[in-house]
N, C-alpha and C positions, 0 to 999 in steps of 0.2 A: 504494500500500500504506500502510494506516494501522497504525501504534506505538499500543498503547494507552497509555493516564498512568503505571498501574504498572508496568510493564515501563520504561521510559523516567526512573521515580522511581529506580528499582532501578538502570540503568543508569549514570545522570550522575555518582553518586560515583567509581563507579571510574575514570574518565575521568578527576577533580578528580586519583585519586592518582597518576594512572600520567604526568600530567604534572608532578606535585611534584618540582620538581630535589631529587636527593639534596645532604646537608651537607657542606660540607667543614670539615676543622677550624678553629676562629678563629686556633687557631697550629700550624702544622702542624711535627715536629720539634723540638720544643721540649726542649729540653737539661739532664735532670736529674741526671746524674753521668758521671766517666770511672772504667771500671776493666780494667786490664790494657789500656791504650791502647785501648782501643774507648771512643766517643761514644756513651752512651743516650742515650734520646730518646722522647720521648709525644707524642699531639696530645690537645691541650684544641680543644673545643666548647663554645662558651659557654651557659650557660640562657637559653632564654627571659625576660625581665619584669627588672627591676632588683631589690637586695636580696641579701639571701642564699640561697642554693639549699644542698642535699646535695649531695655527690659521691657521682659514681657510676664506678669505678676497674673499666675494660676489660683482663682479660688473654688474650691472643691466644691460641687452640689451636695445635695442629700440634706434637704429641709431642714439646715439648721442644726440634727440629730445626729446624722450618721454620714459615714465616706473619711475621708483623709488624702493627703498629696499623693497619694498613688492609686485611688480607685476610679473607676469608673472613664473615662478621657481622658484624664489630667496627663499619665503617663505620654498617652496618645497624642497629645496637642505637643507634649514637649518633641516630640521624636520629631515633629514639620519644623516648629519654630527654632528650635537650637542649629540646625544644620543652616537655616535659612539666616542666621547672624542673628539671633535673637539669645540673650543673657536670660534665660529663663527659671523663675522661682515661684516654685509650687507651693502653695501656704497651707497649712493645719490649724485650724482653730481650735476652742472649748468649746462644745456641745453639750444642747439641750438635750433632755430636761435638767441635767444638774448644771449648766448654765444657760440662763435661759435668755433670748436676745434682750439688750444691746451687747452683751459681754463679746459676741463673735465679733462683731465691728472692731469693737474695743482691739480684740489679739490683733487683727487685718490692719490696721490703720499702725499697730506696734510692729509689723510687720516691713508695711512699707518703710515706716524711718527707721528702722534698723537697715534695709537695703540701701534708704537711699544714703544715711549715716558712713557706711561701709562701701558704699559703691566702687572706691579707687580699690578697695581688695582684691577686686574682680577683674578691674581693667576695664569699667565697663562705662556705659554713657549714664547718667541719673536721671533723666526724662522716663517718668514711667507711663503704662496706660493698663487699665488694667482691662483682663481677659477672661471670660468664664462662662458657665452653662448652667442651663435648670436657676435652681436657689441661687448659683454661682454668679450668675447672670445679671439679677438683681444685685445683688454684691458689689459686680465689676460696676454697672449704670452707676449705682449710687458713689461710689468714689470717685469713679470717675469725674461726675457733676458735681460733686462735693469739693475735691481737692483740685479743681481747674485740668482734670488729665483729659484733655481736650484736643485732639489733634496730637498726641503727646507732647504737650507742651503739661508740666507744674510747677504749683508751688512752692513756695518753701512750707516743711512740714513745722509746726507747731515747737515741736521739743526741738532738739539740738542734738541732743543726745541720743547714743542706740538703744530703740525698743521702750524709751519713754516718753 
């Protein structure tokens, strides 16, 4: 049985991607504040190429309750955006019901100025915008419009300091 070229031209990419190991983070865990004795924690993916890149700031779905930096998407969004010159940092928050909103804002918002605090760490550019899905979604909108990440263009955040 003969494959014709086209068929066969069509077919070899997806084979390239279905064997692209997915990314793991460059830091997985990584420690941006404590509040109410709980550990936060992100994973950074590094960009692609040397230089400066944007960030691109992952907030998990899962109504507020459940999910974290590695469920559902988040993984998945970093694997486009990191290769594509994006400094990507997945965020973890406290979860309801034993914290119940505003406390998730509260971690996200200790979040970004811990990044943007630390940003020459990275090598990265401090312009953030932020990105996300479901509940995540809401999240990204509201800081976005909140903190001026507008065309990625912000702010200065509030503290000075990392993570307060």
């Amino acid at each position: 049985m003969r494959i014709s070229f086209p068929i066969l031209a069509l077919l070899a990419p997806l084979t390239l991607c279905a064997a692209a190991p997915a990314r793991t983070p460059t830091q997985d865990g990584l420690v941006y504040s404590h509040a109410a004795g709980e550990t936060l924690t992100m994973d950074y993916y590094a960009p692609k190429g040397k230089g400066l890149h944007p960030a691109a700031i992952i907030i998990h779905g899962g109504g507020y309750q459940r999910g974290d930096s590695k469920s559902g998407s988040e993984a998945y969004c970093a694997d486009f955006l990191a290769p594509a010159g994006y400094a990507v940092f997945s965020v973890n928050y406290r979860l309801a019901p034993k914290y119940p909103y505003p406390y998730m804002v509260y971690d996200v918002e200790r979040a970004i100025r811990y990044i943007r605090h630390n940003a020459a760490q990275w090598d990265r550019a401090v312009g953030c915008r932020c990105e996300s899905d479901r509940t995540g979604g809401r999240f990204g909108r509201r800081f976005s419009e909140q903190h001026g990440w507008v065309a990625g263009h912000a702010r200065r955040p509030r503290s000075g300091g990392p993570g307060g």
